[in-house]
LONUGU-677834 format. One record per residue (C-alpha): x, y, z. Coordinates in steps of 0.5 Angstrom, whole numbers, padded with zeros to 4 digits, always signed. Layout:
! residues N
XYZ/...
! end
This chain:
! residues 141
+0227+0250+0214/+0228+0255+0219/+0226+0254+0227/+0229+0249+0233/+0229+0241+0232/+0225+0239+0238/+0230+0233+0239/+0235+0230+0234/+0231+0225+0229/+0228+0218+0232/+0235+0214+0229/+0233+0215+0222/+0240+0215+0219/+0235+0217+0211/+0232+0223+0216/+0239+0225+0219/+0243+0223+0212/+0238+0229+0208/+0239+0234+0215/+0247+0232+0214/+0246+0236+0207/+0242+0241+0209/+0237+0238+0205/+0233+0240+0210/+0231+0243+0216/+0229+0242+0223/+0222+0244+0222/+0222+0237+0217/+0226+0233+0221/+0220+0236+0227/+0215+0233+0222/+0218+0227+0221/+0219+0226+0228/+0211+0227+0228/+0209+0224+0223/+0213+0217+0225/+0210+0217+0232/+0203+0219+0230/+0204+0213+0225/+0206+0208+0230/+0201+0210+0235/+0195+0210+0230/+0198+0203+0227/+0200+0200+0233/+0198+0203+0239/+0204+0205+0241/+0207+0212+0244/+0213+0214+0245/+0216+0216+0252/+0216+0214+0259/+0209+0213+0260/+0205+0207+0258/+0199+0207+0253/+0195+0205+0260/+0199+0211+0264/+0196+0216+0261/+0192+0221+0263/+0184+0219+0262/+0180+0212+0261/+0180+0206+0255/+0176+0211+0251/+0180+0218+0251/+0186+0213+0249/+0182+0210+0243/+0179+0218+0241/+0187+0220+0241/+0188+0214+0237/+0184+0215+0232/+0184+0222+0231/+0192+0220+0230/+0190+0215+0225/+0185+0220+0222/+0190+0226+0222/+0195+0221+0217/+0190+0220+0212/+0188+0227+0211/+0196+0227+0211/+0196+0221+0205/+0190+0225+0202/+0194+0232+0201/+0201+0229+0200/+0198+0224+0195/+0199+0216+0195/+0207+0217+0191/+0208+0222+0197/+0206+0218+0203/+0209+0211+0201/+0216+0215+0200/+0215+0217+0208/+0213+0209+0209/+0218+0207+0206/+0223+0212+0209/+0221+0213+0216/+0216+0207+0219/+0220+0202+0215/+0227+0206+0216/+0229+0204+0209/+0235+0206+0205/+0235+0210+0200/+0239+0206+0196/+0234+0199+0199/+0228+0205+0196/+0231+0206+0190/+0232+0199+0188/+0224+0199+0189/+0222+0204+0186/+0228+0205+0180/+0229+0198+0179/+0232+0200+0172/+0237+0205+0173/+0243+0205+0176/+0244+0205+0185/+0248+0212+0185/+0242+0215+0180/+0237+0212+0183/+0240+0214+0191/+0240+0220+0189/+0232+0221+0185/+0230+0218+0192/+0233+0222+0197/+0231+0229+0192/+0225+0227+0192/+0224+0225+0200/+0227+0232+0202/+0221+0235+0198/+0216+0230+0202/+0219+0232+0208/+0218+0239+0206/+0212+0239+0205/+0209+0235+0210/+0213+0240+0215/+0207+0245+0212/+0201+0240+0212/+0203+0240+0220/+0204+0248+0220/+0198+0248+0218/+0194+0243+0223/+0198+0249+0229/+0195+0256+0226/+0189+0252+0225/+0187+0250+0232/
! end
């Protein structure tokens, strides 16, 4: 939980709740941040900022290349984490689900406050973990 977060998190209040708190640091929000827009242009084809898909640099096939490798990068990253770990990110940052609407879908038969609270420890350890898997990608290349 140490460095500088690159920018503040992609408007995702679970995200801001947990760094809020101090549940988490700016090198998980970073790691969500990526991972949110490594999903989006892997599921979508869609990149985040001012540039257009068709702008940047390079043809149809370098856009492709970079699309997969983000689709291949995300599995690795559902592989290492596991698939309980990976809906938990699903749910939180490509959904933008509460952690209360979370808790009603994974904890149906406990109380909200439980419940609320089960999910958001748990999100904060994913999002720990995510935040090494990624750490890894950079002393690896």
């Amino acid at each position: 939980m140490s460095g500088t977060a690159e920018r503040e998190p992609l408007s995702i209040p679970t995200v801001q709740a947990l760094f809020d708190a101090e549940d988490i640091g700016s090198d998980e929000v970073n790691a969500s941040n990526r991972w949110f827009r490594e999903f989006v242009f892997a599921t979508q084809g869609v990149t985040e900022g001012e540039r257009k898909a068709t702008e940047e640099k390079g043809d149809i096939h370098t856009w492709m290349l970079s699309r997969g490798k983000c689709s291949a990068r995300i599995s690795e990253i559902k592989e290492r984490l596991g698939l309980c770990a990976h809906l938990r990110l699903e749910m939180m940052l490509a959904r933008g689900m509460s952690f209360s609407q979370m808790a009603r879908m994974l904890y149906p038969d406990i109380s909200d406050g439980r419940g609320r609270m089960k999910v958001s420890a748990q999100c904060a350890l994913v999002l720990e973990q995510l935040a090494h898997v990624y750490a890894g990608y950079r002393r690896s290349s």
